[in-house]
C-alpha positions in Angstrom: 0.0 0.0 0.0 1.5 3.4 -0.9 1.0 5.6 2.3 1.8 9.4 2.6 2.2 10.8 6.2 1.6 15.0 6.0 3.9 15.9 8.4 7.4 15.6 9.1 7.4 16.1 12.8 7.9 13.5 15.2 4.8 11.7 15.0 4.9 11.7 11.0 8.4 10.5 11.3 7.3 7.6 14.0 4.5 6.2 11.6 6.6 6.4 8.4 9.4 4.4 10.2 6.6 1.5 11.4 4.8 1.0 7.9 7.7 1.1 6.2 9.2 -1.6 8.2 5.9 -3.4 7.3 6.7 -3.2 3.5 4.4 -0.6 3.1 5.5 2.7 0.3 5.8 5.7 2.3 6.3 9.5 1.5 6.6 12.3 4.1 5.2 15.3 2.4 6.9 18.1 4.2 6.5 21.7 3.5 10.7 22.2 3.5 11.2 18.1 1.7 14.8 19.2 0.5 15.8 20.4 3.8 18.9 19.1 5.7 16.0 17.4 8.7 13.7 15.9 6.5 16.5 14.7 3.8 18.7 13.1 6.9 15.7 11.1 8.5 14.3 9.5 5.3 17.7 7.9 4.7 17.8 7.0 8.6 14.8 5.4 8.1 15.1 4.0 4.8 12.9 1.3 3.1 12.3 3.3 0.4 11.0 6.5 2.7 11.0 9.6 0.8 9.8 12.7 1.0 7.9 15.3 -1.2 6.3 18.7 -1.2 2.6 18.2 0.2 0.1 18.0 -2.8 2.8 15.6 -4.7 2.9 13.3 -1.4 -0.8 12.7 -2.0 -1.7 12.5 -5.1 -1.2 8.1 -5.9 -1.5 7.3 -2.3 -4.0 5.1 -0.9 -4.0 6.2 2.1 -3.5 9.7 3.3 -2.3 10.6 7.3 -2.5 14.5 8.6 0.1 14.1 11.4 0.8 18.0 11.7 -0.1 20.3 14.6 -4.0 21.8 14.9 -3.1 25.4 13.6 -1.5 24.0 10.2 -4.4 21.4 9.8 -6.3 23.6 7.6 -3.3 25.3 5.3 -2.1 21.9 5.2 -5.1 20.1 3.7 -5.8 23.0 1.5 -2.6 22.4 0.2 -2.6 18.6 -0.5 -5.8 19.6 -3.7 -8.0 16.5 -4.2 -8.2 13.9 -1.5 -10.7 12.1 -2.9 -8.9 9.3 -4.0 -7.8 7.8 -1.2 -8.6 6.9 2.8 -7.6 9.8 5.3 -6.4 9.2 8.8 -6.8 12.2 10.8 -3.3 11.8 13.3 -3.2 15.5 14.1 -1.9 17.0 17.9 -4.4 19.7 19.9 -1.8 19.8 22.5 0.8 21.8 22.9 3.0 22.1 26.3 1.7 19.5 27.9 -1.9 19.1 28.3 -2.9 22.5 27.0 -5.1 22.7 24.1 -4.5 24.8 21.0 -7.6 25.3 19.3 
């Protein structure tokens, strides 16, 4: 299954590394995919990881994860265009600091 995780913080970066290991394709799309971070951890990881901008990360996959904070939810959706070709798993984090809740 060809997976892309939107979100190359550390939740993003957890999931990626678990379905990969699974056999699964996975692409981080990441607003900054040629950046130093992003272009270090998808070789750390590797199985094929890679990463892309966000609407290229979503376009042929199956299934589509939002693992990026509340506040970048919406920009980030916009964003990724169509997404209704595929199954999307809503992995996004309210909290910030602790327990408090950034709506």
């Amino acid at each position: 299954m060809r997976i892309a995780v939107i979100g190359s913080g550390s939740v993003g970066w957890g999931l990626a590394r678990s379905w990969s290991t699974l056999g699964h394709s996975v692409v981080v799309g990441s607003r900054s995919p040629d950046s130093e971070r992003v272009v270090s951890l998808a070789n750390e990881i590797g199985n094929g990881v890679s990463a892309s901008g966000l609407a290229d990360s979503a376009q042929s996959a199956d299934v589509i994860v939002l693992a990026v904070p509340c506040s970048a939810t919406e920009d980030s959706i916009v964003a990724l265009g169509d997404l209704s070709h595929g199954v999307i798993i809503d992995a996004t984090n309210p909290f910030v600091g602790g327990l408090n809740l950034e709506l």
